[in-house]
N, C-alpha and C positions, 0 to 999 in steps of 0.2 A: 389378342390385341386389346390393348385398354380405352377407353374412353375418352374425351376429352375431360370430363369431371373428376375422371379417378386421378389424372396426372395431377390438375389443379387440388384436389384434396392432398395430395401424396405431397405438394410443395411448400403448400400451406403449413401441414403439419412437421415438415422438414425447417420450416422458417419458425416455427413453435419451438421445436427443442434446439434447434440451434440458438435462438434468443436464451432459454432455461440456462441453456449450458454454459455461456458468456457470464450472464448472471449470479451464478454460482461460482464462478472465476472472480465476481467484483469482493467478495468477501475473504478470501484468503490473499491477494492480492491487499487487501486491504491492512490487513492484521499485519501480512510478514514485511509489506513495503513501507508503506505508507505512514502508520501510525508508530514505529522508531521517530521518525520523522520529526513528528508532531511533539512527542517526549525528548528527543533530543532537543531542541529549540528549546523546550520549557525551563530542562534542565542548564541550557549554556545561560538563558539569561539569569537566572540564579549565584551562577559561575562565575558570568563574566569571561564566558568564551562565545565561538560560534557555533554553537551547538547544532545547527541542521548540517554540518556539513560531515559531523559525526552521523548522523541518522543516516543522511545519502548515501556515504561511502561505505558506511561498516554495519549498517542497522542497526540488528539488537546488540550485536556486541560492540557498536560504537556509545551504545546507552548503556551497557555496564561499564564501560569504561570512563565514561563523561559523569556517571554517578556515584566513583570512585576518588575524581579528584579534587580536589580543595579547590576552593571560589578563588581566582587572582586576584593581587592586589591591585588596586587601580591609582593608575597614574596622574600625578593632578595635570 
């Protein structure tokens, strides 16, 4: 039978790698979601489109495609 301290160590360090491993998720999470994103937007105002809605819906391949196409003409 364990102890009172052994449990609270055991939950402790339960609450340690579970925090690491969250953490470790904010970086790949980061690359494959988030930062299209950020490049799409850049890219549409350049364009003269809406460019985050490329990044949301399609990611990376909405940022080869948005950096494919020609700037619009703008309407007066």
């Amino acid at each position: 039978m364990r102890d009172e301290a052994t449990v609270q160590a055991l939950v402790v360090f339960g609450g340690v790698v579970l925090a690491a491993w969250n953490m470790s998720l904010a970086v790949p999470i980061g690359l494959l979601y988030l930062l299209p994103i950020v490049i799409a937007i850049e890219l549409g105002k350049s364009r003269h489109r809406t460019g985050w809605m490329w990044g949301v819906f399609l990611g990376w391949l909405g940022v080869l495609i948005l950096a494919c196409m020609r700037a619009q003409a703008r309407t007066a």
